[in-house]
Steps between C-alpha positions, in 0.01 A plus 500: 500500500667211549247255315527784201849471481489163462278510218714704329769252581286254333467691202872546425580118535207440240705723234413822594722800558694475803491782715809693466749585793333853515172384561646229774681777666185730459294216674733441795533891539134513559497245770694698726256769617210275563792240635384255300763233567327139368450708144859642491601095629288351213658706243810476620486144486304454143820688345728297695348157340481703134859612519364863485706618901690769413657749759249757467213254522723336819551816645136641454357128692760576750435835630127395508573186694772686728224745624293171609808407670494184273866471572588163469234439140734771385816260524299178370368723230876603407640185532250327246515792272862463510524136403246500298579824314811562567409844598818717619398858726689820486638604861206717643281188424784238655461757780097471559562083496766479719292781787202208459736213531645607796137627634401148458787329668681361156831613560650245271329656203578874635847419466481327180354839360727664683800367276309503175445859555736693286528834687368402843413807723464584876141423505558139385819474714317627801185255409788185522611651834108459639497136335805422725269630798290215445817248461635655843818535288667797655830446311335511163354800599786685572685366192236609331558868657818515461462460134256779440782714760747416263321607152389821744135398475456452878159685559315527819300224412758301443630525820159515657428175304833347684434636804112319534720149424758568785235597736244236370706194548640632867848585366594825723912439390377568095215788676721695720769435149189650265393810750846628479615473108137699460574696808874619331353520121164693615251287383301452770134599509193447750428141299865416655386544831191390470613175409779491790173551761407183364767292733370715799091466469394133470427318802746492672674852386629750735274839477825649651711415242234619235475864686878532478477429128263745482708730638773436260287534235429856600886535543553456115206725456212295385163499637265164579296438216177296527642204424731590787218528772300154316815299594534623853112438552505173348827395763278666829175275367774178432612533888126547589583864666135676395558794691847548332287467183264747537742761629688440120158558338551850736800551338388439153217745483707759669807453244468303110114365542348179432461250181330187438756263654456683804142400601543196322819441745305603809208243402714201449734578778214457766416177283846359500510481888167341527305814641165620428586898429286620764195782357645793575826402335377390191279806473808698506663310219239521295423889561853532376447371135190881454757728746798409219324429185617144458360343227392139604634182290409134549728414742396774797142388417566182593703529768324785669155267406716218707544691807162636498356163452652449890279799655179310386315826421232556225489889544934547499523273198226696309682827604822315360334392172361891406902609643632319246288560224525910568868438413427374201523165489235364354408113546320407213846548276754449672359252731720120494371167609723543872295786542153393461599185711607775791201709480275183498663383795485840636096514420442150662672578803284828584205282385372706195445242304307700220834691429681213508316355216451794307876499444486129391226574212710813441771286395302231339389787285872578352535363202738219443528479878499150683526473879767383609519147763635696759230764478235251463614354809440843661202610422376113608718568819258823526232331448552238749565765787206685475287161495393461142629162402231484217652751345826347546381208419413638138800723481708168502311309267564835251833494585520071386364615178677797434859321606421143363568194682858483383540818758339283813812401624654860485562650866236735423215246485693336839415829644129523376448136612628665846273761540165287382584241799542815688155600453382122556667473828294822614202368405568153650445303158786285574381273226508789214869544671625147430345456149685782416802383655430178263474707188814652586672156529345417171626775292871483656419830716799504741317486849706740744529545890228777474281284315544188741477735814167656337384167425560324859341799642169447343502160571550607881233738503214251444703241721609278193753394646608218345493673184756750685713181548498386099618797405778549765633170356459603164685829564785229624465323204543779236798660715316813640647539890234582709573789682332634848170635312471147393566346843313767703201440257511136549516522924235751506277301306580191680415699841181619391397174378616367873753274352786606728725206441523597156582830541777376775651303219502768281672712749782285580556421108544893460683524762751187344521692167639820670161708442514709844116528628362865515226627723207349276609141519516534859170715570337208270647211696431678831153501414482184357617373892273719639176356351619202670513696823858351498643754787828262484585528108407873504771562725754302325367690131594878689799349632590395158426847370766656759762261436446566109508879558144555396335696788160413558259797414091645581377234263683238691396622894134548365560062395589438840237737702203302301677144600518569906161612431387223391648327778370696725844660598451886578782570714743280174316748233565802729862447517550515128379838499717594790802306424538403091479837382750624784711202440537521122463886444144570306228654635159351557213645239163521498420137359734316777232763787220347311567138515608529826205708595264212271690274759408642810136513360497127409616484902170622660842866568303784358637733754880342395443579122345855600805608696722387177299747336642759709863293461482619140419839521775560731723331246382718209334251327175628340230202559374413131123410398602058593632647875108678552333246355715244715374687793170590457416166381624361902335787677147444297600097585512623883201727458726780675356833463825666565723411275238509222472864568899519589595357125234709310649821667836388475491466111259789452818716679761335309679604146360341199139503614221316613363438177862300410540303844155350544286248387175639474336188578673501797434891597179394458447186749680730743219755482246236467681347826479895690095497436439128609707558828292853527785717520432658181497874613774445710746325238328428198322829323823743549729168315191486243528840400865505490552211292204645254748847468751257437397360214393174683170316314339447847153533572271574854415186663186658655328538225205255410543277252282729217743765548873385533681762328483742791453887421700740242718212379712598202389298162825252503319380930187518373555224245711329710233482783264375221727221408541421866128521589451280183747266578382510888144369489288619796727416775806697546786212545805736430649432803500136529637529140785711569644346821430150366330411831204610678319437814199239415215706642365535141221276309644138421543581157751781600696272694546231257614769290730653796620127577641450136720835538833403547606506913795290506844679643626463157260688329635783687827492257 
């Protein structure tokens, strides 16, 4: 439409008839169903520049261009058309200019209308009243009042206009003043009140002082409107009072009902305090939008898409999508580039991946339709997550040639560039990392704290160290503080590498620049000292942690069981159990049991890390799948019968299952381990027929080698006794495989293979 206009345009500055002001009015009257704004904008501005911007071709672009909410084109529009034209409007159209002026904050040119007006009414009064809302000028705004009192033009609104300015800028002198000239003259209305809850519902309101307002409001018999109940739940949401919250929603449904802003309030409000709206909440809000009939715009998509996004659920976002579209709203027209960024997120984060790009070739499909940087960068940030950095890959190199190079240094390419080295840090390429940290240099990218912190931490994965080190100085260089992701990147790397003087220097510089340590940096330097069996610095690292009020935690008692286990130290590693946990309130779980169980085993203490065993259960902990294969893999060690057949009862008893807590492997030497001791009818066929029920792919070590599947195994054993009789050969070394030592009783070449299974204490870790 637009491209035929200008033809026609064209046509009339080669000599040809000019369209007339009918036809330009008839034009711009068309736009406005189909809200064609950049037609109505094109024609407005073709008359402009042809002298041809009369009022009713002004007024016609305006009223299409109001209903975009093109406010502030409006006044440019008028302004040129004014200078250039010298067009002059009649009062209702000096009226629609000076609403949009003051709608888009130009309160110099709402005034200026104002007093070219020749019969100005309320309406354009009360609009100047609102533009001295956004000037704070409360004086103006009563002047302004008391001029429309005087000509006896003093409306509600009015006074409702002057009210929201008193109450907006914190004035309760000109409020309480307000309330009772519309309190004596009668004009108050539920809007009145509604916008005196205002000073009593933000965050730090007083719910007390909205109830008696409430009640006053009943007083001068008017009833809470919806509006009424949005503004109280938005002020119990603001203070972070849920349960206050909900028990307004209670109120709502049992009084006025629900609208839009409602839901829309509920979904942000859980938002604005940084909680995830639990399930059963959010299914709740959204089972209000069918219950009331709301019809669903843009905005409670996308924020209700937001807080679903946080319950990481494929199945309760696919209920949410067919919700919304049974209330008619209806994606494919009305959808906005914010939205297709939100479900895309949504998509990537509940990993379905094909919805995720169906929406992006749905959009690609629009016509006229270019993605945007910003959603660009999220569908590569998608792409990156769910571990396809080819595609990312080629998503960005569409996104270069669809944006240009003039866009590279844009804040949306800064953020592409982010997620790529993202995906190359996962992967370990730290070299793909850097060279894109070079093109970035090289095109003026601006090179973040994110981007630095991503990029040190690939260089610390694959122990680049140094590399680490070039771009801390380079962050110093371009004026980007490191902050403690940076340093705790840099001293964990350092520790792993074994380079503990480094990551000593590192802590004391953070510790100069007023960067207070957190549990990482500590945990990281404790084990750094610990691989040196340093017992001396290890203590001075947790005293450090108590003097900077960071309590030392599971992760770091499980640091210092495995380092007086290496020196040999049980009675050292037992006290940490009995004493750090006490001593800095956590309780023990089951990885802090298993290493100091692994312990114990590395000690030649079986019957110390079985009694632990029975230490956990008594302190509810549930031993996990590492805690029975900790244990099993010490009592095959010790050849113990007993405990073999204790463990494989004890896990075929507990919750979860057998199936979930053992190693089959390790099942399997066990039994292997009950027929070679000849105690199979005693221990081993009951446990072999157990752990078959449960699901366990073990087979009957009695069998010859022809036939190792055993009788009536399901399909799923069968194959897997195939693949183990395969794998097997003709002698069946299970055993020596699972416990990772055996008793050398076997032909030479079993030993050699026995002797290179690892035996040394800290295999048992």
């Amino acid at each position: 439409a637009v491209s035929a206009f200008m033809e026609l345009a064209a046509l009339a500055e080669g000599g040809s008839r000019s369209p007339t002001e009918g036809s330009l009015v008839g034009m711009l009257t068309a736009c406005a169903a189909p809200k064609n704004v950049d037609l109505a904008e094109q024609i407005l501005d073709w008359s402009r520049t042809a002298g041809r911007c009369t009022l009713p071709v002004f007024s016609a672009a305006a009223k299409v261009m109001a209903a975009a909410r093109r406010y502030d084109q409006i006044c440019t529009a008028y302004e040129a058309a004014e200078e250039q034209c010298g067009l002059e409007l009649d009062d209702v159209c000096y009226g629609q200019v000076i609403r949009c002026a003051v709608q888009a904050g130009r309160t110099g040119l709402a005034r200026r209308l104002s007093q070219k007006a020749r019969n100005p009414d309320a309406q354009n009064t009360a609009s100047l009243i609102r533009a001295c809302g956004q000037e704070g000028d409360v004086q103006q705004a009563l002047v302004l009042l008391r001029e429309l009192h005087g000509r006896g033009e003093a409306d509600t609104g009015a006074f409702n206009s002057a009210l929201d300015v008193a109450v907006t800028a914190g004035d309760s002198a000109a409020t309480e003043l307000i309330f009772r000239e519309m309190k004596a003259a009668g004009r108050l209305d539920v809007v009145s009140f509604n916008i005196l809850l205002k000073r009593h519902t933000g965050a730090d309101g007083s719910p007390e002082e909205a109830r008696r307002l409430l009640q006053e409001m009943g007083a001068c018999g008017l009833r809470p409107n919806v509006a009424t109940y949005n503004s109280l739940l938005g002020g119990a949401l603001a203070a972070g009072d849920f349960a206050r919250a909900w028990r307004i929603v209670d109120e709502m449904e049992s009084g006025p009902g629900l609208d839009a802003y409602t839901v829309s309030i509920l979904f942000k409000g859980y938002k604005g305090r940084r909680r995830s709206m639990d399930a059963s909440s959010f299914d709740r809000a959204l089972a209000l939008l069918e219950t009331y009939s709301i019809r669903v715009d843009e905005v409670l998509v996308n924020v209700a898409l937001e807080a679903c996004v946080g319950l990481r659920d494929p199945s309760r976002l696919t209920a949410t999508m067919n919700t919304f579209r049974r209330c008619g709203w209806a994606m494919s027209r009305q959808c906005g580039m914010h939205t297709y960024a939100t479900l895309i997120k949504a998509y990537g984060m509940t990993r379905q991946l094909q919805m995720a790009w169906k929406l992006w070739d749905d959009m690609r499909s629009r016509k006229g339709v270019v993605p945007t940087e910003q959603l660009y960068g999220q569908m590569i940030d998608v792409l990156v997550s769910n571990g396809r950095l080819e595609d990312a890959l080629n998503l960005f190199g569409d996104m270069k040639a669809t944006h240009g190079k003039e866009s590279l240094g844009s804040q949306g390419f800064a953020v592409a560039y982010a997620m790529v080295i993202r995906g190359y840090a996962q992967r370990k390429e730290c070299a793909k990392a850097l060279q894109c940290y070079e093109d970035m240099k090289q095109y003026g990218v601006r090179v973040g704290l994110v981007i630095f912190n991503t990029l040190i931490d690939a260089c610390s994965r694959v122990g680049d160290m140094e590399g680490a080190a070039r771009l801390f100085r380079d962050m110093t260089s371009a004026e980007c503080m490191p902050d403690l992701i940076t340093y705790s990147t840099l001293i964990k790397g350092y520790c792993f590498r074994g380079e503990l003087e480094q990551a000593l220097e590192l802590f004391a510089l953070m510790k100069k620049k007023g960067i207070p340590p957190d549990a990482i940096v500590f945990n990281s330097l404790l084990d750094g000292c610990a691989k040196r069996q340093s017992i001396e610095l290890c203590e001075q690292i947790v005293q450090s942690m108590e003097d900077a009020g960071v309590k030392p935690s599971n992760h770091s008692a499980s640091i210092l069981i495995k380092l007086y286990g290496r020196c040999r130290d049980l009675g050292a590693a037992f006290r940490i159990v009995d004493e750090m946990p006490r001593k800095y309130g956590f309780r023990p779980n089951a990885a802090v049991f298993t290493c100091l169980m692994a312990t114990c085993i590395a000690n030649n203490r079986l019957d110390l890390a079985m009694d632990l065993r029975l230490r956990m259960i008594r302190a509810g902990e549930d031993l996990d799948e590492k805690t029975y294969s900790t244990l099993l893999r010490g009592a095959l060690r010790a050849s113990s019968i007993e405990h073999c057949a204790e463990l494989l009862r004890a896990a075929l008893k507990q919750r979860g299952g057998a199936r979930q807590l053992l190693d089959e492997e390790l099942a399997q030497s066990a039994l292997n381990l009950f027929q070679k001791r000849r105690v199979w009818e005693e221990h081993g066929r009951e446990l072999f027929e157990r752990l078959r029920e449960a699901g366990v792919a073990v087979r009957n070590p009695s069998y010859a080698a022809g036939d190792r599947q055993g009788p009536a195994m399901s399909p799923p054993q069968a194959a897997y006794g195939k693949s183990r009789a395969a794998a097997g050969g003709a002698h069946d070394n299970s055993y020596e495989r699972g416990c990772g030592r055996t008793s050398f009783q076997h032909h030479p070449r079993q030993r050699s293979a026995a002797m290179a299974a690892p035996s040394t204490p800290a295999a048992a870790y």
